[in-house]
N, C-alpha and C positions, 0 to 999 in steps of 0.2 A: 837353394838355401834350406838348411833342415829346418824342422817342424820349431826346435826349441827355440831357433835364435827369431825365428820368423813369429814367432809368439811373444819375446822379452822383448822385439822393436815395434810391436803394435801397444806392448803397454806401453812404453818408456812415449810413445809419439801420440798415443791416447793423451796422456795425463801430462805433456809437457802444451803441445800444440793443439790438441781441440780433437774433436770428431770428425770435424772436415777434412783436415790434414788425413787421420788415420784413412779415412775412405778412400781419397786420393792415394792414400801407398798404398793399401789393400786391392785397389781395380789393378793399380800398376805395376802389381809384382807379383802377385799369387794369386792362385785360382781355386787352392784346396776350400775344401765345405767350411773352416774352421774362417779362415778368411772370410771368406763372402758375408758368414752370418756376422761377422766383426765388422765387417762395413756396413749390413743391413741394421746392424744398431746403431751404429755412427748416423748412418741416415736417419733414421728414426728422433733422434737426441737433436739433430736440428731441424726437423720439423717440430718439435716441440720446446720450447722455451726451459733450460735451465737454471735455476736461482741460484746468483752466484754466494747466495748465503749457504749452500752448501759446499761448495768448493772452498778448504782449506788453501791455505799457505803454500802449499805442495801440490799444491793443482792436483787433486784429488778430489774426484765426483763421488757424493756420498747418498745413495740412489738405494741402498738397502737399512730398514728399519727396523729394530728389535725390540719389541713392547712385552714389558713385563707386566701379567695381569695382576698377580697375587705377590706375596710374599712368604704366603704358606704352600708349604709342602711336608706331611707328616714321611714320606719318603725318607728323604735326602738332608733332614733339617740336620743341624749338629749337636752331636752327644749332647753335649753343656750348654745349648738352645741358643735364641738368637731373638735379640728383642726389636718384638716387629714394632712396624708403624703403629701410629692408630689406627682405628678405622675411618675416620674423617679425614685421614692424610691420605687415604687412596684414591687416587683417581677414578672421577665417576664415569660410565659406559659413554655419556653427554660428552666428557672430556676427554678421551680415548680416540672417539671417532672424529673432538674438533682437531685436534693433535695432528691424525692421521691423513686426514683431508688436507689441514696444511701443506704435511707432509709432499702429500703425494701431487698436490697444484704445481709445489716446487719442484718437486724432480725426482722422488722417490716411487721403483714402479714393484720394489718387494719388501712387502713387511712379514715378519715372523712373531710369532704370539709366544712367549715366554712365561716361566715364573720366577720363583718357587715352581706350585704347577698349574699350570694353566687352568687343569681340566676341573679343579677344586671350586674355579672362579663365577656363581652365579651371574646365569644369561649370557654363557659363552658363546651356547648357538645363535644368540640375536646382534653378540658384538661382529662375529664373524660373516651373516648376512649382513649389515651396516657396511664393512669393510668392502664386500664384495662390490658394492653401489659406486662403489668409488674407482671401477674399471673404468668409468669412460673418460674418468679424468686423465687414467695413464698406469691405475695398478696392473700389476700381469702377474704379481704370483701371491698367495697368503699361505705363510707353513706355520707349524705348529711345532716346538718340541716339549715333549710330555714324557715323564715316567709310565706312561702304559699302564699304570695299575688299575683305571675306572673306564680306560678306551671303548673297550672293545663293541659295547653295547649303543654308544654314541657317534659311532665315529661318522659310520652311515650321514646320520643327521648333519653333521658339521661338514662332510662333505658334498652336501646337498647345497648346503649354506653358503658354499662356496670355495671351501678349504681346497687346496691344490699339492701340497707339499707335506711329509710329515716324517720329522724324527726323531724315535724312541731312544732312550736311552737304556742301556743294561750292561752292567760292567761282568757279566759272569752267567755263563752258562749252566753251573751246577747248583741247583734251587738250594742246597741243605748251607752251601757257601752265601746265596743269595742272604737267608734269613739271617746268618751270622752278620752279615752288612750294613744291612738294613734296620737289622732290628726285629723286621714285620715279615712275614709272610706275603705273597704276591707274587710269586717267579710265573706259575701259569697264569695268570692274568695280564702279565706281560706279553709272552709268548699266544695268546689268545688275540691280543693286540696287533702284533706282529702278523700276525695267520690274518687277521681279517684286512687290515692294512693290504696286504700283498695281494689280495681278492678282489679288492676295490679297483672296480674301471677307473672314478675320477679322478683317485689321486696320479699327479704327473713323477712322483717318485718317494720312494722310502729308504731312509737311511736307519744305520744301528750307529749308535756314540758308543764307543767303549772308551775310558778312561783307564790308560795301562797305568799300575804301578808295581813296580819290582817289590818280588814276594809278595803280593798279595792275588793279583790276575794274570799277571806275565807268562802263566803256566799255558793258559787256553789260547794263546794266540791264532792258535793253526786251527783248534778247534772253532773258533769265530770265521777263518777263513775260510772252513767247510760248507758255514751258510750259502757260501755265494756262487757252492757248484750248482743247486736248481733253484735255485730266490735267483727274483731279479730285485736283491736289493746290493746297498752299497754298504758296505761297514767300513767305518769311519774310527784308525783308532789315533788318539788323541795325548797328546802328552800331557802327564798334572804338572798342572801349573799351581801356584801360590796364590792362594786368596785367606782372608782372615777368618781361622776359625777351623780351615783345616788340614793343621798340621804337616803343611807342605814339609819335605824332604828333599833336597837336590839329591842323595842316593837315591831315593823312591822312583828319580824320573828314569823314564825307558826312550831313550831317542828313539823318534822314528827310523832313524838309519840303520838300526840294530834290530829293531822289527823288523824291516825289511828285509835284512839277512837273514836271518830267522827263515822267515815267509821263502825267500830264496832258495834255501837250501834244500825246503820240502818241494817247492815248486819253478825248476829252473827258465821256467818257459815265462814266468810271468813278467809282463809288459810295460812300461809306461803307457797311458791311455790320457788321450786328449782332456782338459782342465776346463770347467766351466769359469767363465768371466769372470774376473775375482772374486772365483772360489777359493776358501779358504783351506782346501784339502789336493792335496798329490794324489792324482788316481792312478790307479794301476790295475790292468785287464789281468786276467789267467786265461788262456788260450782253453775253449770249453766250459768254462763258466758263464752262469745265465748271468750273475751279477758282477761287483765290481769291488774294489778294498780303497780307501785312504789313507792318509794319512796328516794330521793336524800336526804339526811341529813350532806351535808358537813359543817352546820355549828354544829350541835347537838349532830353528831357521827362521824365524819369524817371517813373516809375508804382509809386514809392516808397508811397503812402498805400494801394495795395490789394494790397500783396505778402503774398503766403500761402508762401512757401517756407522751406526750411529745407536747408542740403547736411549732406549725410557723406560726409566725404572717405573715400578706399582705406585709410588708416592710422587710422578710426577718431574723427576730432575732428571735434564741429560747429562749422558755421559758419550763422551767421545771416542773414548778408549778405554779398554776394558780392566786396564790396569794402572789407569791414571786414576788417583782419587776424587782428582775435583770434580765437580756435579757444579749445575745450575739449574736453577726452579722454574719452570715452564708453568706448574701448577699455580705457585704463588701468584704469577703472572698473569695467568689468565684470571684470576680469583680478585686480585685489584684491579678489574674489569678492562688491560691490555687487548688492542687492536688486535687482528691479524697479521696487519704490518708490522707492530710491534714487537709480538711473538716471534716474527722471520728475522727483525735487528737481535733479539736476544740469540737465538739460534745460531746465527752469522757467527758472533762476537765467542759462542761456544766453540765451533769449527775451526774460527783461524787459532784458538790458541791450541789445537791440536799438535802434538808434536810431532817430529819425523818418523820416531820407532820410540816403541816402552821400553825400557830401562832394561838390563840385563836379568836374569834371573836372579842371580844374587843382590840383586837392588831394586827389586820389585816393593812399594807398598805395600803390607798386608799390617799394617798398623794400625791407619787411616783410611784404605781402603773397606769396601763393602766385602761382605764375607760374598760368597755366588750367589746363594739363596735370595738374596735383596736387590740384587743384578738385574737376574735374568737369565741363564745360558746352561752349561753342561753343567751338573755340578758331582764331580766325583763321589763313592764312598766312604773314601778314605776317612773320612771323620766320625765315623761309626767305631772305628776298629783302628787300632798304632798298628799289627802288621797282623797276618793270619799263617801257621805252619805252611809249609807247602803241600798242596795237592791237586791230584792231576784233575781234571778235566769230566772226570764219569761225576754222577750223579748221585751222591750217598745219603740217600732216603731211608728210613727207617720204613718197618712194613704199618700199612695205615691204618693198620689194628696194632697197640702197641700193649703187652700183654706187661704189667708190672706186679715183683712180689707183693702182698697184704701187706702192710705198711699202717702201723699205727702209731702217733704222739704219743712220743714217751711221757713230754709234759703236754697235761691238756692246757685247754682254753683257761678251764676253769680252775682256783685256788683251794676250793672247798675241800678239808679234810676230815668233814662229818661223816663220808662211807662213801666205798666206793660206788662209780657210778661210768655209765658212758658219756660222754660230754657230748657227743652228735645225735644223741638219740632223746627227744623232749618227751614229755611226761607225758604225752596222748603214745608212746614206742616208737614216730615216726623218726627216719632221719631227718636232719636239722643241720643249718649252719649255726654253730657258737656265735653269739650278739659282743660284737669283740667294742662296741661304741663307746663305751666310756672307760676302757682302757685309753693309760698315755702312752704315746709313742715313743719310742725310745729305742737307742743303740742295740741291735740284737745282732749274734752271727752263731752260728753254728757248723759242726764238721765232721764227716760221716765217710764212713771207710766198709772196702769192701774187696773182694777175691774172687779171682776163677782160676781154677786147677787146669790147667793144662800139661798133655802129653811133650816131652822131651821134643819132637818133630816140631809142633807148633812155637816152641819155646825159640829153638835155632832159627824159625822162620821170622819169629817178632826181633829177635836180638842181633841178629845176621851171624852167628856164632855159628857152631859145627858145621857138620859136609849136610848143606840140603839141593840133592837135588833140582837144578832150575830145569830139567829137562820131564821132570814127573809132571804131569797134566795138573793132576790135586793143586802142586803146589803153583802154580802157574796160576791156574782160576785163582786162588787164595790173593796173590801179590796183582793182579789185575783188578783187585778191588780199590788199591790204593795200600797209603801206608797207616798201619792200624792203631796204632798211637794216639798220630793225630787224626783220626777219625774218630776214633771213641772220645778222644778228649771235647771234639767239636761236639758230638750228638752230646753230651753228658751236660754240655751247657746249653744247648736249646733244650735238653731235657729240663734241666734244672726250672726255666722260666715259663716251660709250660705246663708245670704242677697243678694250678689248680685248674686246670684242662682238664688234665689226666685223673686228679683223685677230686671224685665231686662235690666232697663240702669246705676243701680247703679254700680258703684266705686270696685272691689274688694282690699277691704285694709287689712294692715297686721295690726290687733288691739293686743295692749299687754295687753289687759286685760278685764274681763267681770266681773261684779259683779251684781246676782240675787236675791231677796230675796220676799219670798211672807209671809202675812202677813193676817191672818185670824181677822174679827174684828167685830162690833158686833155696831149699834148706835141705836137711836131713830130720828126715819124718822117724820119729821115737818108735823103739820097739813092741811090739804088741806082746810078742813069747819070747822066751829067750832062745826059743832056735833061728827066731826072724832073723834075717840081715839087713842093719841100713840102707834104706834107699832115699833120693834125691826126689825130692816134692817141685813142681816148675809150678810160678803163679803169676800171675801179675795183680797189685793191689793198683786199687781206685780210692781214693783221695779227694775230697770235696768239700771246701769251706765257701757257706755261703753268708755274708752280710748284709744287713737292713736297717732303716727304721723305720719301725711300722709298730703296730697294734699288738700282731702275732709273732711266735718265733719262725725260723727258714729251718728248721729240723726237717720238716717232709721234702722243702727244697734241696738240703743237701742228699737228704737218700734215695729221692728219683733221679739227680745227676748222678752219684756213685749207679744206683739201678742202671738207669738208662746207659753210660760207658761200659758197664760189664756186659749187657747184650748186645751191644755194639761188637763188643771184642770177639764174644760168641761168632757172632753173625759174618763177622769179619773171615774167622779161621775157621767155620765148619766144613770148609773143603775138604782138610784134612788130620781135621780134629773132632767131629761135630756129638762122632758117642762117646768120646773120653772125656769132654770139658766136663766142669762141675761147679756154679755160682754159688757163693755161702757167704756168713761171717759178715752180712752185710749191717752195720749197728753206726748208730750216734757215739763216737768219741768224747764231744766238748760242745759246749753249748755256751753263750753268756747273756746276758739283758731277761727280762723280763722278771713279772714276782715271784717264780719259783725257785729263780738266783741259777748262778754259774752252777756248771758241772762239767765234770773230767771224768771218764771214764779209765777204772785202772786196767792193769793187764790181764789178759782173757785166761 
């Protein structure tokens, strides 16, 4: 009998006929390791007593537990925010572990600690020793999934505590993409997580979530799959699914089947590999790999008929399925002083109304539903960002000294027209932030332009126009940076918001918007003598309007993002342009809001 079919009749005889039954067929039909361990749990499961308040309708054993600690996460929250609980509606660490205990008397032997993110949640490391206590009743595994961003220095501790399992999530390999994502900075502190994670004797294993979506990560596939030539971990990628708030796509989704050809084509040897116990991922070996790849297909295949899970959200209500709306309050429960018996009828009565499979993609709740953040579980990017240009996989880091032109407010802070004066420099000559407080806040945007001269060579290279060369080195290194467009357009906007980084008495303002566009363009440069002859000037302008309401105007916001795109574009083409370029021209065009009034700047 193959491995596959020999695998879908130990579920189907698990969840129809009992654990006895499945032991019985397993002594008496195979002998492979996958077997045996499949009867040593079946044994296990009846020496230990099952609540049949976990078993649904479908005769499904519901033995894995997902507790969501928090409901924050500065991470992953969405753009246009998410209004938490109170802090009185969260469950106390007291009621986490009555829950758990429950839990696990009945029949639950793996819990997973969720958020938002977990690792935000005060006295994680004492929830997670509590938990641990709860071995002799029957737990066997405690995992964790976390954004990695504050890991690395704790993990140690929590795996002392007892933690067993752990997995990070990062949907992108190139840190300068990461912060477009995000929002935040954090890609090494990830990968520092990662690194110590994979170091650690205790833990029993480490997974990566990635969450594909078309045009925005679909690009790195192969480069995720590179981790797992010497990690021994598992990367996990996961299809987006629909929850509220962000901005799901049925284009956006990447079946895992098309990943897998993908992954195929670069690598034709790779394998199907044995499935943990309703696991919810398709693993797959590569022949020489330390580690291993998944694949989550809940919206494409779902693997509804062997789901063992059960959440508790941060505020106390289960949920059965992670895409069913309904919830019921365990907290309440407990709070109008309910038995532990009684907690197990409400539980029960949660279970059976479990359905057979969630709804199709296109009929999924995301109306009524909880957005993920208030869940518990993976929660993609996507909601940071509607799509991102395409780019590949390398790493496009500005250097970490960023050197910008002198840059001064054309309008100051200040309105006084009594004589001129510097507005940063206070009457003792130090520098000074402008006291902007009792200014009103008000509608401000502004819009700043700017040029690099580029050689005829570099022009054909950014525009794909004339004969260049793809066999010249120059030009090779050049187009192996990526495409410079949208590179510079990207660096222009994380430049734009980290202005008052960069120039030290600026204003840190909250801007709702940036818009970059560069523009490649081609004139006839005017005669100097009249023996000259016309020649052809090659440019590209940068374009930058940035919007606020705030105190101050975004004038230095727009022309550190024009700044910042034009040394991008530099940096990009010095392969083969690097002593012909020439940055200029770079000025405030338009300005609006504040009491110096609108300005438009006329032609130069």
């Amino acid at each position: 009998m193959s491995y596959q079919r020999s695998t879908w009749l130990c579920s189907v005889i698990s969840r129809k006929y009992g654990p006895t039954c499945l032991r019985y067929y397993s002594q008496n039909t195979s002998t492979t390791p996958r077997a045996k361990a499949q009867s040593k749990i079946a044994h296990i499961d009846t020496q230990r007593p099952f609540s049949p308040a976990l078993v649904d309708s479908f005769h499904r054993r519901h033995d894995y537990l997902r507790i969501s600690l928090t409901e924050k996460c500065f991470y992953c929250m969405p753009s246009e925010g998410v209004e938490l609980s109170p802090a009185e509606h969260i469950l106390t660490d007291d009621e986490i572990i009555r829950l758990a205990n429950l839990f696990v008397r009945s029949g639950v032997t793996k819990i997973r600690l969720t958020g938002g993110e977990p690792t935000v949640r005060k006295g994680l490391d004492d929830i997670i020793r509590r938990l641990n206590e709860l071995r002799p009743l029957g737990l066997q595994s405690i995992g964790m999934t976390t954004n990695g961003i504050a890991l690395h220095r704790r993990l140690p501790l929590y795996i002392e505590n007892g933690l067993t399992h752990l997995n990070l999530s990062l949907d992108t390999l190139d840190p300068f993409k990461f912060e477009i994502m995000t929002r935040r900075p954090g890609h090494d502190a990830v990968l520092r997580s990662l690194s110590t994670a994979l170091h650690s004797q205790g833990l029993q294993s480490v997974k990566l979530n990635v969450v594909v979506i078309k045009g925005l990560n679909d690009s790195e596939i192969l480069d995720f799959v590179k981790l797992t030539m010497n990690k021994n971990i598992s990367v996990r990628f996961i299809e987006f699914m629909p929850f509220t708030g962000n901005k799901w796509d049925k284009a956006k989704m990447v079946p895992s089947s098309q990943l897998l050809d993908i992954i195929s084509r670069e690598y034709p040897s790779i394998t199907r590999a044995p499935d943990e116990l309703n696991d919810t991922a398709r693993s797959w070996k590569i022949p020489g790999h330390a580690g291993s790849l998944g694949f989550i297909s809940s919206m494409s295949d779902h693997f509804c008929s062997s789901c063992n899970r059960l959440r508790l959200t941060a505020d106390g209500q289960i949920k059965v399925c992670l895409f069913d709306a309904k919830e019921v309050s365990l907290r309440d429960e407990m709070r109008r002083g309910a038995s532990d018996g009684e907690l197990l009828n409400v539980i029960g009565r949660a279970v059976q109304g479990k359905q057979e499979k969630h709804a199709g993609m296109e009929d999924i709740d995301v109306i009524t539903n909880r957005p993920m953040i208030l869940i518990g579980g993976i929660q993609p990017h996507k909601s940071r960002v509607q799509s991102l240009p395409h780019l590949s996989a390398q790493s496009y880091l500005l250097d970490d000294t960023l050197l910008l032109p002198r840059l001064h407010r054309r309008w100051s802070s200040s309105s006084s027209q009594s004589g001129l004066r510097l507005t940063h420099i206070g009457s003792d000559g130090r520098p000074c932030m402008v006291d902007v407080g009792n200014k009103d806040v008000t509608k401000r945007s502004a819009t700043a332009s700017g040029r690099i001269y580029i050689p005829r060579s570099a022009y054909d290279l950014v525009t794909g126009s004339g004969g260049v060369d793809s066999t010249d080195k120059t030009i090779q290194k050049a187009r192996s940076k990526g495409d410079v467009m949208t590179v510079a357009q990207l660096a222009a906007i994380m430049g734009c918001k980290r202005t008052s980084d960069l120039i030290p008495l600026c204003h840190p303002l909250q801007i709702s918007n940036v818009s970059v566009t560069l523009t490649p363009e081609r004139a006839v440069c005017p005669v100097s003598q009249p023996s000259d002859e016309n020649t052809i000037e090659y440019s590209i302008k940068c374009t930058a309007t940035v919007a606020c309401e705030g105190k101050t105007g975004v004038e230095m916001e727009a022309l550190t993002a024009v700044s910042v795109g034009l040394l991008t574009v530099w940096d990009m083409l010095k392969a083969v342009a690097g002593k012909e370029m020439k940055i200029g021209e770079i000025i405030v065009t338009h300005k609006t809001g504040g009491k110096s009034g609108d300005f438009t700047r006329g032609p130069l």
